[in-house]
N, C-alpha and C positions, 0 to 999 in steps of 0.2 A: 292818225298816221299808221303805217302797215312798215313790218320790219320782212324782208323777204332773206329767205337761206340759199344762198347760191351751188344745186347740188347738177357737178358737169356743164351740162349747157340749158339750165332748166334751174325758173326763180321758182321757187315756192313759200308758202308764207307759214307762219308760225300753227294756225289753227290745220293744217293740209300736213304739216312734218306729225303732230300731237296725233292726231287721227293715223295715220300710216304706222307711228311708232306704239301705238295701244291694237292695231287691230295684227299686228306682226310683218305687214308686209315689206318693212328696212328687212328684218329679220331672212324673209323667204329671199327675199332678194339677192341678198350678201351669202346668205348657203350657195343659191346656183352659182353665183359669181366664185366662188371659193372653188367649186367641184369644175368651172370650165363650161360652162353651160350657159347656153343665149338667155340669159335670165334680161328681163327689163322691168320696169314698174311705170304707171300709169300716174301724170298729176293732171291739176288742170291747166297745165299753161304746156302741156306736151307730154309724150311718151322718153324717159329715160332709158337707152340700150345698154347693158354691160359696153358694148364696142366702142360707146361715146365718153369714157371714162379715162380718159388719156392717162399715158402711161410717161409720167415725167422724168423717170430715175434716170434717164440721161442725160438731161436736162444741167443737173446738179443745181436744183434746187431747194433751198433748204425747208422741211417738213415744220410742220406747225408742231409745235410742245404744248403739250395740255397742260394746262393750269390748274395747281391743287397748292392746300394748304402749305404753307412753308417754301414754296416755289415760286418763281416770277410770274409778271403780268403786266403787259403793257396792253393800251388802245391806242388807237392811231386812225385817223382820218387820212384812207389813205386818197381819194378826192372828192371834191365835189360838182353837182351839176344842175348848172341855172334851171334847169327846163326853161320853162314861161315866166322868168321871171316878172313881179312886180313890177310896172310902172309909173311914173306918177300921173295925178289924176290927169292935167292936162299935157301928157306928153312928156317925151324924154326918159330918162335911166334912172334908176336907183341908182344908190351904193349897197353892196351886201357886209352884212357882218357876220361872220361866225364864231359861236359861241358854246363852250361845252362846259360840264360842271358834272361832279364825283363827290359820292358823301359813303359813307359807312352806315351800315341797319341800325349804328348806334348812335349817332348823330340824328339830333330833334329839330334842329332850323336849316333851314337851306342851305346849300352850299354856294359861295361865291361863282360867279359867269365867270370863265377864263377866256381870255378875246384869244381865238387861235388865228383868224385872218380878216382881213378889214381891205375888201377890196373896188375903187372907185367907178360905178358907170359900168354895170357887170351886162353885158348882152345876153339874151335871149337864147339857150342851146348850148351855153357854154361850160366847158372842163375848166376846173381850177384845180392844175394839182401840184402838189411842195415843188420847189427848184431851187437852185443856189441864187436867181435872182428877186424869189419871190419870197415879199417879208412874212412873219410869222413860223407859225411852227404846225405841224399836223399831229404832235402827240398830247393824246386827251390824260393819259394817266400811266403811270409805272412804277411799281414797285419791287424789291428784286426780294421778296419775300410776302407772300400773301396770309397776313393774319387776321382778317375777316371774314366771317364763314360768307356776308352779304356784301356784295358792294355795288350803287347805285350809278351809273351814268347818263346825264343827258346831252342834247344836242339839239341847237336850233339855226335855223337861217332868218335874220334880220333884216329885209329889207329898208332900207331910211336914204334919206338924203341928210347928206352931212358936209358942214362949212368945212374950208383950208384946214383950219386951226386942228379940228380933228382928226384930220390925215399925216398932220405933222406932228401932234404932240405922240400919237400910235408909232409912228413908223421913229422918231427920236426913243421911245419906250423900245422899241424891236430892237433896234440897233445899238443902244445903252445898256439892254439890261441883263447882259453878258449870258443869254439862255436860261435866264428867269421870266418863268409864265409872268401875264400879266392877267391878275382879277380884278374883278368888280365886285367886292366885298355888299354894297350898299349904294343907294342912289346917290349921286356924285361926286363918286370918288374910285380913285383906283390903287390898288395895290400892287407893286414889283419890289420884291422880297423886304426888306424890314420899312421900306416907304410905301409911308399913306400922302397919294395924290389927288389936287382937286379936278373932277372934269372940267371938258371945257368942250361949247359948244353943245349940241343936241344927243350926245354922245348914252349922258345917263339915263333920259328919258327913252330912247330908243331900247333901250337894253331892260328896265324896268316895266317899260307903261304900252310899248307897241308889240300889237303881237306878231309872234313869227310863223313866214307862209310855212313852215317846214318844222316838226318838234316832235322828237321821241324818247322815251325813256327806255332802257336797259339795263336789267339786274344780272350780275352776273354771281350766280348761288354755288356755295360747292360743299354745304350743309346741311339743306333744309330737307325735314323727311315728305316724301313723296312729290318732290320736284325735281327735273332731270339736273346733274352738275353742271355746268356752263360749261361747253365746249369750245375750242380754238378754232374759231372759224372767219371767214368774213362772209361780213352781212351788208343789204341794202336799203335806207331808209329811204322811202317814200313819202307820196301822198296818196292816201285811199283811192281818191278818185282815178289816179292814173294805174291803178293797178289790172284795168282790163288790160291794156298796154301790153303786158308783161305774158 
């Protein structure tokens, strides 16, 4: 999988930021840009112009708050997008699942799948993004005090085909469990807040045993010596292959 940083109108990806922020060029950059000066920098997916750096303060929109010890932090899928989705073998639509999971640098076993959305017969090119009529929730994690120097997130897309039975015990979970996540502790069973439930239908094997076309992991660090803090940004998870694309 490839994580890309969205800097203006220009994706760039983790190994291309690493390289520009060791050779100083962010650095030369933001001087011209400070002094009023055509400064730009070069990636490979386009030239970056200071002119292209819109200026949103009238906007009134609110600024990203950097995250540090003792401070909040939330993650949020803010959408997602089928590309090419999976098919089955002889024709017709998947269902998609998604699914994200949070653990601490000090946590040894995995952390439980939290189902954020479970949606039926997803087409090919499609935006899926939160609405007041669409079930699930887009937040991966929050806390309003951050006292982990490490903390680990991932995220996966689930293609499967899935019976009735698993559309409606999900969406009775959505709607019952008063904005309580719902995890997958262990293969077939699910958890929403002090209840342990049995799966039903193909629900557990999907989430344990098949894999998913889309999977990346994200550490977000704000301790460790000689790795940059995790900054507030949004990002874009892919697939490697699609990244001439971009």
């Amino acid at each position: 999988m490839a994580l890309l940083f969205n800097i203006g109108n220009i994706l760039a990806d983790q190994g291309e930021i690493a390289e520009k922020t060791h050779l100083g060029d962010f650095n030369h950059f933001l001087n011209q840009l400070a002094k009023g000066e055509n400064s730009q920098i070069d990636f490979r997916a386009g030239t970056l112009h200071a002119s292209e750096l819109l200026d949103n303060s009238n906007l009134d929109l609110p600024q990203f708050t950097q995250p540090k010890i003792g401070g909040p932090l939330s993650v949020e899928i803010l959408s997602v997008y089928t590309g090419e989705a999976p098919h089955k073998f002889f024709g017709g639509k998947k269902d998609l699942l998604v699914v994200s999971g949070v653990k601490s640098m000090l946590t040894h076993g995995a952390a439980p799948r939290a189902i954020n959305q479970l949606v039926e017969k997803v087409d090919d090119f499609q935006y899926l993004q939160p609405g007041a009529f669409t079930q699930g929730s887009p937040i991966v994690f929050y806390t309003p005090a951050i006292d982990i120097t490490t903390t680990f997130c991932s995220f996966e897309l689930i293609a499967d085909t899935f019976n009735k039975e698993v559309f409606e015990t999900i969406a009775r979970l959505f709607t019952s469990a008063a904005g309580l996540p719902i995890f997958a502790p262990a293969n077939g069973y699910l958890l929403v807040g002090s209840s342990l439930l049995k799966m039903t239908g193909k629900l557990g094997s999907a989430l344990f045993e098949t894999s998913p076309f889309l999977r990346e992991d994200i550490a977000f660090r704000f301790d460790t010596p000689d790795l940059p803090i995790a900054k507030a940004k949004q990002l874009v998870i892919c697939n490697e292959k699609i990244r001439k694309n971009f």
